[in-house]
C-alpha positions in Angstrom: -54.1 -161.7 -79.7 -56.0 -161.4 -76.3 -55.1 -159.0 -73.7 -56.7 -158.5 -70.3 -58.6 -155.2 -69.5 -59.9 -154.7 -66.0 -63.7 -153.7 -66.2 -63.2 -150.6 -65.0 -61.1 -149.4 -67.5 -63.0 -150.8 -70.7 -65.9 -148.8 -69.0 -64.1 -145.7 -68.8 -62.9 -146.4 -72.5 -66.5 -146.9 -73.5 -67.7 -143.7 -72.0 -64.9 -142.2 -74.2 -66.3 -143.5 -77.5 -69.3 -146.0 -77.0 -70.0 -146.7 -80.5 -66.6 -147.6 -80.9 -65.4 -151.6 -80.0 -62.9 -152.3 -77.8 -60.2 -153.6 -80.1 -60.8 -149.7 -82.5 -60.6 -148.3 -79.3 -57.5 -149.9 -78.0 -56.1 -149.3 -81.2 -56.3 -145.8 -81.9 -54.9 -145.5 -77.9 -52.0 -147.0 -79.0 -51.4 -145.1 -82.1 -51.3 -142.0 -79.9 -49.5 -143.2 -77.3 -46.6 -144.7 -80.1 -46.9 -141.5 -81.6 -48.9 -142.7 -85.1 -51.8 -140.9 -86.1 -55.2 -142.9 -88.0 -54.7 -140.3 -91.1 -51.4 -139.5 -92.8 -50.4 -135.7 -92.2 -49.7 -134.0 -95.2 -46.4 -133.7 -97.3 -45.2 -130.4 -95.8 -46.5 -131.3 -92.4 -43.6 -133.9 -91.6 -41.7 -133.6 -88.9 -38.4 -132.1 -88.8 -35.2 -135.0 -89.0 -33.6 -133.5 -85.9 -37.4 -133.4 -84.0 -36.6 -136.6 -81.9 -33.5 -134.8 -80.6 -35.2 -131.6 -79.9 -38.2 -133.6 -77.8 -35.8 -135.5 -76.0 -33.9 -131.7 -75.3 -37.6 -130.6 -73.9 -37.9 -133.6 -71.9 -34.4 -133.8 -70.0 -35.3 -129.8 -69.1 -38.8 -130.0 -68.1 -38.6 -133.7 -66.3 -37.3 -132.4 -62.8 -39.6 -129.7 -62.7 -42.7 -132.3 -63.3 -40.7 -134.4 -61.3 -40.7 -131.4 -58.5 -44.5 -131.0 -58.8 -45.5 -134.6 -58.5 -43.5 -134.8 -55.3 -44.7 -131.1 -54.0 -48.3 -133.0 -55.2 -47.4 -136.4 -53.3 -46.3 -134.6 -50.2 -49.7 -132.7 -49.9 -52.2 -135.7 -50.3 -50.1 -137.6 -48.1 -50.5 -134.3 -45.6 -54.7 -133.7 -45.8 -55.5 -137.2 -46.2 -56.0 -137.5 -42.4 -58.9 -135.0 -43.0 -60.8 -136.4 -45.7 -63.8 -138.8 -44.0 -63.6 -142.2 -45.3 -66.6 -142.4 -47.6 -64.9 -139.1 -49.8 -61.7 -141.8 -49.6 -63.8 -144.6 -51.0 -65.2 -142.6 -53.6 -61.3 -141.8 -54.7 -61.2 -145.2 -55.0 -63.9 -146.1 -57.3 -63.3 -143.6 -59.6 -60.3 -145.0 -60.2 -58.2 -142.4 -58.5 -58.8 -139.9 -60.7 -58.8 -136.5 -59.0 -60.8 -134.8 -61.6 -63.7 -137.3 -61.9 -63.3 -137.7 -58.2 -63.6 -133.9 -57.2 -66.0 -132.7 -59.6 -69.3 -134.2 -58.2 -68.2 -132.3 -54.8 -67.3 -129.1 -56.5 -70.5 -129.0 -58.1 -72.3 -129.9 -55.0 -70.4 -127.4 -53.0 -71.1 -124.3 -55.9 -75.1 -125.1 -56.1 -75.3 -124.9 -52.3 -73.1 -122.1 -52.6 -75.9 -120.4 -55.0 -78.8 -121.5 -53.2 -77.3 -119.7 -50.0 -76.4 -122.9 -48.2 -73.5 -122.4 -46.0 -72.7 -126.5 -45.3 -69.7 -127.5 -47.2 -67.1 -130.0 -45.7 -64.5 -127.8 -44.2 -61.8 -130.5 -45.2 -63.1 -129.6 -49.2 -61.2 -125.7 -48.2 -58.1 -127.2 -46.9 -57.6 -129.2 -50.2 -58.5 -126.4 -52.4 -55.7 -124.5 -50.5 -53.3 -127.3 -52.4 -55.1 -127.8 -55.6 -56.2 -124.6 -56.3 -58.6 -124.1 -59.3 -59.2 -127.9 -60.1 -61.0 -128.5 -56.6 -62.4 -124.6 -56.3 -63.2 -123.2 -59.8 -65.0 -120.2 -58.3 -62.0 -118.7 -55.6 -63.7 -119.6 -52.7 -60.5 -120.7 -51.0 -59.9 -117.1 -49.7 -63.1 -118.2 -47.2 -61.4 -120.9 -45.8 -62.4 -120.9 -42.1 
């Protein structure tokens, strides 16, 4: 069988494992995602008969709260994006748009100045801590926020 990865992604999955192919990786992603697991659980670690309805249970409570945050999420990109400079856009961008990945080289950034005294952060980095809290300011910085 052939499938079509885009180069980004089989370089993110080789940073995940890179002794690993492509086809044991791709594998083992789909045994999670199908809920399969490389190693049989032991006898009295089955899961219960009635589990499936008890997940889908979880699921129909929980969904429009995720649903909720994802919007309350959506809303507030869509709302600071107009003060974010390009070339922090672009970098979005190439990192997939993956906030974490994205964010983290500016975090870190922003805490050594922060250490060495430097007083230079991007004043749009403050106004989208005020939305993502401790993921974009991991030291509670926000409370400066000019």
């Amino acid at each position: 069988m052939s499938i079509y990865l885009p180069d980004d992604l089989a370089a993110r999955a080789k940073e995940f494992d890179p002794e690993a192919n492509m086809s044991q990786l791709i594998q083992v992603s789909l045994r999670r995602l199908l809920g399969a697991s490389d190693t049989a659980a032991p006898g009295y670690a089955q899961r219960p008969a009635d589990a499936d309805e008890g997940l889908q249970r979880a699921r129909d409570a929980l969904a429009p709260a995720a649903q909720a945050e994802y919007q309350a999420g959506y809303a507030s990109a869509l709302h600071r994006l107009a003060d974010v400079p390009w070339q922090a856009l672009d970098e979005f961008a190439e990192r997939g748009f993956d906030l974490r990945r994205w964010i983290e080289p500016w975090s870190n950034g922003i805490m050594l100045e922060a250490a060495r005294g430097i007083d230079g952060e991007p004043k749009w980095f403050w106004k989208l801590a005020e939305d993502l809290g401790n993921l974009v300011d991991p030291i509670g910085f926000v409370s400066k926020t000019p």
